[in-house]
N, C-alpha and C positions, 0 to 999 in steps of 0.2 A: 350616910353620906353617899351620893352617887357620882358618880366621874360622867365629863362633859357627853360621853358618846351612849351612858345608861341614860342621861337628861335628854338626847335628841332622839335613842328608841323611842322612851314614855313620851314626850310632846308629839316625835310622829303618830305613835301608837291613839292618843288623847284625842289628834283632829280626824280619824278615819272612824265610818261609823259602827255602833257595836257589833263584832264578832268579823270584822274583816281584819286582814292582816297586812304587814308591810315586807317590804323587800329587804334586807339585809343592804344591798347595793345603795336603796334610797339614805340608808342613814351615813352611808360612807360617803357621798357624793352631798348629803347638804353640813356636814365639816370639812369633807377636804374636795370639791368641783373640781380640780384638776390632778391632783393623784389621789384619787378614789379609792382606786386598786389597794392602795397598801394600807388602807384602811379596816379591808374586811376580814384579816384576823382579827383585828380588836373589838370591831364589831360582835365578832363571835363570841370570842372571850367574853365580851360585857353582855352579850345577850344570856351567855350561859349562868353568869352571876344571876342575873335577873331571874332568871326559870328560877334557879336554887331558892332563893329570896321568897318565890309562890308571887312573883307581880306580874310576868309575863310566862307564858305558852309558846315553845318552839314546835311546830311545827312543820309533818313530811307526810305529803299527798295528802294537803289538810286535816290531817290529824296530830294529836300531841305526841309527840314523843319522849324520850327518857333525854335531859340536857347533859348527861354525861356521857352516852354512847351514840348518837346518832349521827348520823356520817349525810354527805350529798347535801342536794341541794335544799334549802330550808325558809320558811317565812315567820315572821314574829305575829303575835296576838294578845291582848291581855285577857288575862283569866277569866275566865265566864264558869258559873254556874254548872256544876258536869265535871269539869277537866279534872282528870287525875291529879292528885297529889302524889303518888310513887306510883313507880313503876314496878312491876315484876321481868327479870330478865326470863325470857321465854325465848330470847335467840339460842338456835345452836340446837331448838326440840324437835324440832318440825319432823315431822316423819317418826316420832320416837312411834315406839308401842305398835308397831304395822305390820 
């Protein structure tokens, strides 16, 4: 069962063509047009359900990212062919071994 703002991710996500993504903002603004704003934690929240779930692809600087650690700014995508299904935490390496 999905809650009204996972139902207008998937229908935004449904009408754009395969492998482009949608704005977080566009899904807060066509439920709530005049306080938008306080819509896009929940957005968040449902979009992260969604990644969990394996239906939608969060994405930073167009690529997939982990839906439980990614921070900034972000766009939705549905899953294509490729995209990871886990992620490895690899933050915090950078420079290891130098």
């Amino acid at each position: 069962m999905t809650t009204p703002i996972q139902d207008t991710i998937l229908s935004q996500l449904a009408a754009v063509a395969a492998g482009k993504s949608i704005d977080p903002m566009s899904v807060a603004k066509a439920i709530e047009p005049e306080r938008w704003q306080r819509l896009l934690g929940h957005v968040r929240t449902n979009a992260i359900e969604l990644a969990r779930e394996g239906k939608i692809v969060i994405l930073r600087h167009n690529k997939p990212v982990n839906p439980e650690k990614f921070r900034g700014v972000y766009r939705l995508r549905l899953r294509q062919e490729g995209d990871p299904t886990s992620f490895e935490d690899t933050a915090g390496e950078e420079g290891a071994g130098e």
